[in-house]
C-alpha positions as CSV (number, residue, x, y, z in Angstrom):
1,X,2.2,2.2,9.5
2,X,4.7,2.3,6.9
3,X,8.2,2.9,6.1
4,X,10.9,5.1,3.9
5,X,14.4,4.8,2.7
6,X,16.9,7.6,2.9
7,X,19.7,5.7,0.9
8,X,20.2,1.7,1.0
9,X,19.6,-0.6,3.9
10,X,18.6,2.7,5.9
11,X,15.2,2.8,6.7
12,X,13.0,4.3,8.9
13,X,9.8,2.3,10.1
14,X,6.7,4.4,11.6
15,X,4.1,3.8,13.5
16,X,1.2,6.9,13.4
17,X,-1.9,7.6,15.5
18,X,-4.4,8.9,12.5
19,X,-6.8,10.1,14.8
20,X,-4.7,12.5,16.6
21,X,-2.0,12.8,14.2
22,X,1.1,11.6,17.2
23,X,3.7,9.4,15.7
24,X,3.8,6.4,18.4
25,X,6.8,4.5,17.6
26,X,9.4,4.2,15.0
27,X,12.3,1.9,14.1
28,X,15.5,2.1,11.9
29,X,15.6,-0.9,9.7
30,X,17.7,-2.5,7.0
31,X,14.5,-3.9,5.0
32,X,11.0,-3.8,5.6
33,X,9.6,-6.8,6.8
34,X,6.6,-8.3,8.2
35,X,8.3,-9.2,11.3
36,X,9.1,-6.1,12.2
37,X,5.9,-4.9,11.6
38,X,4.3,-7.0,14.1
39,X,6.9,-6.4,16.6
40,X,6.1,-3.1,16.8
41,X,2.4,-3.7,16.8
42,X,3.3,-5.6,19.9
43,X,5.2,-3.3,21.3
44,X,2.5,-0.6,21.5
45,X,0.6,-3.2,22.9
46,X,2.4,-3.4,25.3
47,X,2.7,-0.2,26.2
48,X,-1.2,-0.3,26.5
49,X,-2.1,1.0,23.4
50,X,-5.6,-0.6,21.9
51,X,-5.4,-1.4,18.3
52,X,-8.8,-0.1,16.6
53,X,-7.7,-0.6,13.1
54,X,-4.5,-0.6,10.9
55,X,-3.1,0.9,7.7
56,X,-0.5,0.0,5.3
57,X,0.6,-1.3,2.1
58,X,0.0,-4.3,0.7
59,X,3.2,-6.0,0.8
60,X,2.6,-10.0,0.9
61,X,1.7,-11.5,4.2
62,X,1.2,-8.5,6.2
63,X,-2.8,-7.8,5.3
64,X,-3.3,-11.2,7.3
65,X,-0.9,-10.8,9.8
66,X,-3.5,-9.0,12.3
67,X,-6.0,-11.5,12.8
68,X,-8.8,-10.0,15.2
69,X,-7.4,-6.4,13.8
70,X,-9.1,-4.3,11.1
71,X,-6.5,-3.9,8.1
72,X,-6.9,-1.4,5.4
73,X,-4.8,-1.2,2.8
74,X,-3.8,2.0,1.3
75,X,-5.7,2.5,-1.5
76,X,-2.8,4.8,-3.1
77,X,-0.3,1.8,-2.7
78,X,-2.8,-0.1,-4.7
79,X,-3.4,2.3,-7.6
80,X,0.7,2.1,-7.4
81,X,0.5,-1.7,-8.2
82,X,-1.8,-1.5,-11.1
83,X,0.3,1.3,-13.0
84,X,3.2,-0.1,-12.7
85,X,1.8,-3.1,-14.5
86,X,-0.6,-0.5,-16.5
87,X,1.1,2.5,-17.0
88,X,-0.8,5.7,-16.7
89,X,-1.4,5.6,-20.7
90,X,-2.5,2.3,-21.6
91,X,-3.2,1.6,-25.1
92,X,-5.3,-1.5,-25.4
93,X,-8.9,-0.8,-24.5
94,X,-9.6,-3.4,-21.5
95,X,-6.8,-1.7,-19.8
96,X,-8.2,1.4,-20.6
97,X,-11.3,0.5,-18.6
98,X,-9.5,-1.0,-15.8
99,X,-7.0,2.2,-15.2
100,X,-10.2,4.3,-14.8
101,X,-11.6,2.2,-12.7
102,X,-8.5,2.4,-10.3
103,X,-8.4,5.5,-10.9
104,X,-11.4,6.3,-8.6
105,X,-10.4,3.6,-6.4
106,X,-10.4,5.9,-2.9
107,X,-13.3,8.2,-4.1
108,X,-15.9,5.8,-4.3
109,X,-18.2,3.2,-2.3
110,X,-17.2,-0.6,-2.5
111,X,-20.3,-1.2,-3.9
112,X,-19.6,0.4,-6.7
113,X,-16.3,-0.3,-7.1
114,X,-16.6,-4.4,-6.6
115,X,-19.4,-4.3,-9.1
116,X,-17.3,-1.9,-11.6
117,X,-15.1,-4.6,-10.9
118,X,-16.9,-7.8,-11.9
119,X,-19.1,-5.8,-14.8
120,X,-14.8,-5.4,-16.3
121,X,-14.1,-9.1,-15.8
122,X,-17.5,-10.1,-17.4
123,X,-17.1,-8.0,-20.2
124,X,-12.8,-8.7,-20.9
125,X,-13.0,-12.3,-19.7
126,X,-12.4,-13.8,-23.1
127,X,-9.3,-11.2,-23.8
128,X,-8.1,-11.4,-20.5
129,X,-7.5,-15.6,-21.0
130,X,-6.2,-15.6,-24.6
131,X,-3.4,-17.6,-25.2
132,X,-0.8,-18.5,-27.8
133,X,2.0,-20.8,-28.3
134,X,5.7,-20.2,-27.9
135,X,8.3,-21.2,-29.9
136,X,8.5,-23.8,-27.3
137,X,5.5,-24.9,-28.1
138,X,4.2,-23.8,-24.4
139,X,0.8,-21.9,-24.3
140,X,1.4,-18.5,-22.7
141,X,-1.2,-15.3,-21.7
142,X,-1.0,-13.1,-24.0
143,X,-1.8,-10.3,-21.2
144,X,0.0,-11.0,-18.7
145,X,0.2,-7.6,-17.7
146,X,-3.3,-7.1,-17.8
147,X,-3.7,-9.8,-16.1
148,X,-1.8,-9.1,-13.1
149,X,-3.1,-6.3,-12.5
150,X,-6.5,-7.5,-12.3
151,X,-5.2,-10.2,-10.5
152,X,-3.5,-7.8,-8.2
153,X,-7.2,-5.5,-7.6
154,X,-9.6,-8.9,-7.1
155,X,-7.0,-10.8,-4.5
156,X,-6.6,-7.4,-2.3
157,X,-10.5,-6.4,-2.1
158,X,-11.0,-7.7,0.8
159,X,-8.8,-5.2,2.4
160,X,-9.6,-2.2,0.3
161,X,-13.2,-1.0,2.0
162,X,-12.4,-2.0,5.1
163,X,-13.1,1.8,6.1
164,X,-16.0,1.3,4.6
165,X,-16.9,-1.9,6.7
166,X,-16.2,-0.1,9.6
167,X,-17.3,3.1,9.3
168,X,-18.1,3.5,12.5
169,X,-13.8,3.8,13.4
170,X,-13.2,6.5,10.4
171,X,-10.1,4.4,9.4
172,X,-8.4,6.4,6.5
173,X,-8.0,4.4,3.1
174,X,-4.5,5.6,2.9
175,X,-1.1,5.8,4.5
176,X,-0.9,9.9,3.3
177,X,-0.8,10.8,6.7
178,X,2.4,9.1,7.0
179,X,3.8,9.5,2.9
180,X,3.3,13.2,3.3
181,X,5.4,13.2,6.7
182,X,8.3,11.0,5.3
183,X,8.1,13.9,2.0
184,X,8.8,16.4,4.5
185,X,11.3,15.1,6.1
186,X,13.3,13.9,2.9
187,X,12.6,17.5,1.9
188,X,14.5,19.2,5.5
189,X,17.4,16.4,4.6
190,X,18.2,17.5,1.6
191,X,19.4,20.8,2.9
192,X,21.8,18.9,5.3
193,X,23.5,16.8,2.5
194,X,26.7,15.6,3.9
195,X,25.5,14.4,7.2
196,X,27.1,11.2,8.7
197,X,25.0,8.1,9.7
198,X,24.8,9.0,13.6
199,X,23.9,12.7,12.9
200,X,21.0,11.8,10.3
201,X,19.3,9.8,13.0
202,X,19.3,12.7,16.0
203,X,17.8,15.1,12.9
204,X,15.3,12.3,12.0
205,X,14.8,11.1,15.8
206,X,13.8,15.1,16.4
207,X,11.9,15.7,13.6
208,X,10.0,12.6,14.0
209,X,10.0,12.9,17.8
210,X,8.4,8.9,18.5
């Protein structure tokens, strides 16, 4: 599940069936918000749907909004987080490390990944908690940046192998299904510039067709 803009406080909310591809539900909505997440959630409830597993981003509140429900958050939304606090060039060495370690976030085992993890923090922990004094006389990080997005990686694991955890379901680790739908569909309404508000949503109610 996840959701796209096409031009502010119009949004499109969808809900997507990754094992056979069928879009089940979809809302128009001014923002994105947890609520209406679990709304629809129960709405496909019911209208008997069973709810194996889920997939979104990691927007706060809505990984433990499920309890009793498999969450896995997109992996992709994640790597998002950590460049925007990162860059995809960072200079200083730790975050160096820490990009190409995100970097192979969805390709790899959590194993791996949470001991890549705490080898980092071991080895930048010092770095990581330096601190100087402002002109206030406050002590301040010095890497704040760094810091959150460490921060940001080690408070979300829990929900980043949860494919792995339950294999068994073959939950994806991302939302592309759903990203690479919404790209299309930006894509067709681009050629239809012009459009009003009511004749936007019968183009995106048939192309989505939920």
């Amino acid at each position: 599940m996840d959701t796209t803009y096409f031009g502010r406080g119009f949004g499109v909310m969808l809900f997507k069936d990754a094992c056979s591809g069928v879009n089940l539900s979809k809302v128009y909505v001014k923002t994105e918000t947890n609520q209406n997440y679990a709304q629809g959630i129960e709405d496909l409830r019911q209208r008997g749907f069973v709810i194996r597993a889920i997939v979104c981003d990691g927007r706060r509140g809505l990984l433990q909004l499920f309890p009793g429900i498999p969450v896995q958050m997109c992996n992709f939304h994640q790597v998002a987080i950590v460049r925007r606090y990162l860059t995809k060039r960072p200079k200083m060495q730790a975050s160096k490390e820490l990009w190409a370690l995100t970097m192979i976030l969805a390709h790899t085992d959590k194993e791996s990944f949470e001991g890549g993890l705490a080898e980092w923090f071991a080895q930048w922990e010092t770095f990581l908690n330096e601190r100087r004094v402002d002109e206030n006389g406050k002590k301040r990080y010095v890497h704040k940046k760094l810091r959150s997005a460490y921060r940001s990686l080690k408070t979300n694991l829990p929900w980043l192998f949860t494919w792995y955890d339950y294999y068994e379901l073959y939950i994806p680790n991302t939302t592309n299904a759903i990203d690479g739908h919404f790209a299309n569909l930006k894509n067709k309404l681009r050629n239809h510039n012009g459009l009003s508000a009511k004749r936007r949503m019968k183009f995106i109610d048939e192309f989505l067709k939920a």
